[in-house]
Biotite code that builds the C-alpha atoms (Angstrom):
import biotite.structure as struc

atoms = struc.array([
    struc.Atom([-2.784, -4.913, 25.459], chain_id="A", res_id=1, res_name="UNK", atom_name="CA", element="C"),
    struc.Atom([-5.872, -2.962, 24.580], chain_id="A", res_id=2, res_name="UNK", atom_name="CA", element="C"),
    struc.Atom([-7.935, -3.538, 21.530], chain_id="A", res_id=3, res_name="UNK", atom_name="CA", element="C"),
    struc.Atom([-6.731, -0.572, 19.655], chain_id="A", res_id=4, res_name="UNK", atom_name="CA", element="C"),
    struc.Atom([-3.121, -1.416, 19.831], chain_id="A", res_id=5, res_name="UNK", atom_name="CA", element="C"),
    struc.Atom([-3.679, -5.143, 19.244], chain_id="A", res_id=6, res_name="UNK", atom_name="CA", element="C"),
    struc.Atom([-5.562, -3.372, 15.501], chain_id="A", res_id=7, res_name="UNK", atom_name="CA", element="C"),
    struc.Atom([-3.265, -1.203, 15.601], chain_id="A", res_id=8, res_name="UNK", atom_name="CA", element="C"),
    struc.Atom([-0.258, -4.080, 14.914], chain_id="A", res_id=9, res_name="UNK", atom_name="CA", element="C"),
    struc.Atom([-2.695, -6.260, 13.080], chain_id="A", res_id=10, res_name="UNK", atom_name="CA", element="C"),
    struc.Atom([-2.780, -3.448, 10.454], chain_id="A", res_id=11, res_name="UNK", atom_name="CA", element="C"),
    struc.Atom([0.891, -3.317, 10.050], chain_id="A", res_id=12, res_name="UNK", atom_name="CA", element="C"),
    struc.Atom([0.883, -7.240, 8.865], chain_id="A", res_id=13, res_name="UNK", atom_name="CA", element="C"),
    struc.Atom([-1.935, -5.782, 6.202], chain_id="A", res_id=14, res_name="UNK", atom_name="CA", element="C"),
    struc.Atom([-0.203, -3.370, 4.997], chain_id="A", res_id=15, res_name="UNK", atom_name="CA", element="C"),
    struc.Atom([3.067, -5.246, 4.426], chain_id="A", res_id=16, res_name="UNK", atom_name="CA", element="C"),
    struc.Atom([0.995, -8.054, 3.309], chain_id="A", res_id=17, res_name="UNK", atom_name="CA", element="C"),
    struc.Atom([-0.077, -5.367, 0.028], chain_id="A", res_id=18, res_name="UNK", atom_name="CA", element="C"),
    struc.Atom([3.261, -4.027, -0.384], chain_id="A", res_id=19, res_name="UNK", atom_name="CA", element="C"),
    struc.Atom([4.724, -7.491, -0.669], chain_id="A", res_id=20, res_name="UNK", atom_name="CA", element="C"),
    struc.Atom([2.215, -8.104, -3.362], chain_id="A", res_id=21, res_name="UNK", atom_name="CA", element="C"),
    struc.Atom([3.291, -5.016, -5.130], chain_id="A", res_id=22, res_name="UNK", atom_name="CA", element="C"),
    struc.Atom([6.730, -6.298, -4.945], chain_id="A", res_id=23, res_name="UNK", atom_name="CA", element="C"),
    struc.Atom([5.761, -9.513, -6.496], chain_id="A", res_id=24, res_name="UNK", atom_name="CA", element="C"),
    struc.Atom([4.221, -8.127, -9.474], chain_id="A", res_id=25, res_name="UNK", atom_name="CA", element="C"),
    struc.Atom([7.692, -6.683, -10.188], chain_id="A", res_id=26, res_name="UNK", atom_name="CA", element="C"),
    struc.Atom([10.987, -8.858, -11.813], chain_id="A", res_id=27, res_name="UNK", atom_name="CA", element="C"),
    struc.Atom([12.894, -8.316, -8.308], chain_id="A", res_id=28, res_name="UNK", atom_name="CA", element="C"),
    struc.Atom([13.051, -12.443, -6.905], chain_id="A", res_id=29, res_name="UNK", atom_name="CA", element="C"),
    struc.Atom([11.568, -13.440, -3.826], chain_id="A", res_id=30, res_name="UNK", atom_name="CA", element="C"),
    struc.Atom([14.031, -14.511, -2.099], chain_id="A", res_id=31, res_name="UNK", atom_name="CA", element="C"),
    struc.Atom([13.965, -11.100, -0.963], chain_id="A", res_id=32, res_name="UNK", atom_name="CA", element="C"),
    struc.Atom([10.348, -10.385, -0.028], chain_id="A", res_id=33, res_name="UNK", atom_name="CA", element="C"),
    struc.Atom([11.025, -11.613, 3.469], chain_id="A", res_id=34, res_name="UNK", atom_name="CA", element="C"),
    struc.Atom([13.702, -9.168, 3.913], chain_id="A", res_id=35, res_name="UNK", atom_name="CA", element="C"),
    struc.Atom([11.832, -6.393, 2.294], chain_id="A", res_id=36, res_name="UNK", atom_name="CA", element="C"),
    struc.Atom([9.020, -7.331, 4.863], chain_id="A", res_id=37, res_name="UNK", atom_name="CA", element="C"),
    struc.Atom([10.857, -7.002, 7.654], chain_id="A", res_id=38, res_name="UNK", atom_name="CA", element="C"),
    struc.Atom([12.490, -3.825, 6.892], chain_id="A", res_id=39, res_name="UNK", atom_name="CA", element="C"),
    struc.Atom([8.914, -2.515, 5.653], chain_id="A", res_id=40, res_name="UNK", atom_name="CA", element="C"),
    struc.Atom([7.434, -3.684, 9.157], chain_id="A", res_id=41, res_name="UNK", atom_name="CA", element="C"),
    struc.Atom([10.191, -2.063, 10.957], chain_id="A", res_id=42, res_name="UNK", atom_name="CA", element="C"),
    struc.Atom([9.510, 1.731, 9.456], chain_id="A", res_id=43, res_name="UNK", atom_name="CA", element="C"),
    struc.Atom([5.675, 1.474, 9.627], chain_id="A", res_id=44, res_name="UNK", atom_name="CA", element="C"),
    struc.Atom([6.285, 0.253, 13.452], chain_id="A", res_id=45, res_name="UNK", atom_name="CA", element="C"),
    struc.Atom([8.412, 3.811, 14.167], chain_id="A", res_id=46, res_name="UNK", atom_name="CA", element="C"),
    struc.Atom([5.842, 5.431, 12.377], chain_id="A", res_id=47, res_name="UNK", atom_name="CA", element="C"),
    struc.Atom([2.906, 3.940, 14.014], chain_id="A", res_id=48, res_name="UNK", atom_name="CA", element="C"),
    struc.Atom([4.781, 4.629, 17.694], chain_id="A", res_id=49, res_name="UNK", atom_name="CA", element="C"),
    struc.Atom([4.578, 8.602, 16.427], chain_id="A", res_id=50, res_name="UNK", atom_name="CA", element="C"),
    struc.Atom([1.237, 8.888, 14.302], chain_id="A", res_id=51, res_name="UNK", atom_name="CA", element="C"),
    struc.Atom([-0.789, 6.329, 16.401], chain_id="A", res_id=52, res_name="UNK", atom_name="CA", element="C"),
    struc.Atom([-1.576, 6.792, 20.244], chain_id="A", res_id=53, res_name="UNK", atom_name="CA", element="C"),
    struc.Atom([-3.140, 3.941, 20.717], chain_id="A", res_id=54, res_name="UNK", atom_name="CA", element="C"),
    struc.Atom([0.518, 1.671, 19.461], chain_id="A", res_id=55, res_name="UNK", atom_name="CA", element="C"),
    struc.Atom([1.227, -0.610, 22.412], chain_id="A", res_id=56, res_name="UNK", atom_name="CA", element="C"),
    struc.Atom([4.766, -0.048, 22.364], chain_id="A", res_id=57, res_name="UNK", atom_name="CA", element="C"),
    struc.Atom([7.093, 2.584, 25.305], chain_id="A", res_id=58, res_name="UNK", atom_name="CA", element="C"),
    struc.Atom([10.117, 3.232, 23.104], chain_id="A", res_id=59, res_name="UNK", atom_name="CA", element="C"),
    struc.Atom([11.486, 3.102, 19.624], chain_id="A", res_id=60, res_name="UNK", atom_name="CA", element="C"),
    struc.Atom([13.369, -0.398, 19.845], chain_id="A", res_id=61, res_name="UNK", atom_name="CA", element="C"),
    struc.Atom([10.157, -2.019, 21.139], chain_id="A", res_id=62, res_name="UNK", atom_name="CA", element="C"),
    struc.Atom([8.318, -0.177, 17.911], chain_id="A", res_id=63, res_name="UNK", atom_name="CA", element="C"),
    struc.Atom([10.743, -1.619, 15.188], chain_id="A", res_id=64, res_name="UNK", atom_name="CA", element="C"),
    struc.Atom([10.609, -4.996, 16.978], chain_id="A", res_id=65, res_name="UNK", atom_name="CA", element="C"),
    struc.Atom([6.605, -4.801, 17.009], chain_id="A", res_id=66, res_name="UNK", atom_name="CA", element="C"),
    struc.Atom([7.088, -3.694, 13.107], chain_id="A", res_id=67, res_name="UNK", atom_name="CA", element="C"),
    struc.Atom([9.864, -6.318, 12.123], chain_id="A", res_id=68, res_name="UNK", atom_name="CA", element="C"),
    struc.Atom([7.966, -9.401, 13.483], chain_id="A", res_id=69, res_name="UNK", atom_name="CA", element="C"),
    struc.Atom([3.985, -8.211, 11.700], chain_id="A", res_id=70, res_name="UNK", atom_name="CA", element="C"),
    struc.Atom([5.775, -7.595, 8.557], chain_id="A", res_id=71, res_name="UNK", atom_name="CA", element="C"),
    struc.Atom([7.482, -11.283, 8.853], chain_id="A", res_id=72, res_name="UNK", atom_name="CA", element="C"),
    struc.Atom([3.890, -12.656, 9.367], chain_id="A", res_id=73, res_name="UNK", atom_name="CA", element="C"),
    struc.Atom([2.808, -10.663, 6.094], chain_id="A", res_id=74, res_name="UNK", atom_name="CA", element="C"),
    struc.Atom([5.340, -13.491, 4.587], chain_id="A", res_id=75, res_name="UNK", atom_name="CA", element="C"),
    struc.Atom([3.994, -16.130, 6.707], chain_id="A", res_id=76, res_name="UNK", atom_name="CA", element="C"),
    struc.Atom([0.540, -15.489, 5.917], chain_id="A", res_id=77, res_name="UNK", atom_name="CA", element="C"),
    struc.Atom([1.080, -15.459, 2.401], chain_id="A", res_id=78, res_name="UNK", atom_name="CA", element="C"),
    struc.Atom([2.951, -18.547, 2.089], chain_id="A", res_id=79, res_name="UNK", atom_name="CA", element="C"),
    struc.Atom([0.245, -20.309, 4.365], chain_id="A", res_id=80, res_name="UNK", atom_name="CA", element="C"),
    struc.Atom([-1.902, -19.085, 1.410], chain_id="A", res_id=81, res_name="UNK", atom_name="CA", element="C"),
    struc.Atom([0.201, -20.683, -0.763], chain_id="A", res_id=82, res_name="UNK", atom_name="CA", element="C"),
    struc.Atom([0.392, -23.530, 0.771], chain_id="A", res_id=83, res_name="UNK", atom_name="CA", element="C"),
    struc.Atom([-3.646, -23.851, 1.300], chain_id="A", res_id=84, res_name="UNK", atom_name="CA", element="C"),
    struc.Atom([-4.463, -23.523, -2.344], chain_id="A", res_id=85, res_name="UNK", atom_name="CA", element="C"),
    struc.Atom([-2.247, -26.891, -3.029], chain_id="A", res_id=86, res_name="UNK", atom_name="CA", element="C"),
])
């Protein structure tokens, strides 16, 4: 995997990472930012495959795979955050 594309899916867990902190600040529970992650992950994957050349992906499945899994680390990452300031 080239550099680009490797930045390329690294910048999907970022941006998931923000919207899930936008979500928080809302009264929705969350038990659901997981789920919203992954579904956010998925659509920026299919639109990364078609706005980014560089996306290290060959078809659309492989794109919302590549999308669901960064946006589950977004949750990971935050609750490894969590976690860290206890």
């Amino acid at each position: 995997m080239q550099i680009m594309g490797l930045t390329s899916v690294a910048s999907i867990t970022v941006m998931v990472y923000l919207i899930a902190l936008l979500v928080k600040a809302t009264p929705l529970p969350n038990k659901w930012l997981p789920i919203i992650c992954g579904i956010t992950g998925g659509v920026l994957g299919v639109l990364a495959k078609f706005f980014m050349p560089q996306f290290p992906v060959s078809d659309i499945f492989d794109a919302v795979a590549v999308g669901i899994v960064s946006g589950l680390a977004a949750t990971g990452v935050n609750e490894a955050l969590k976690i860290r300031k206890k």
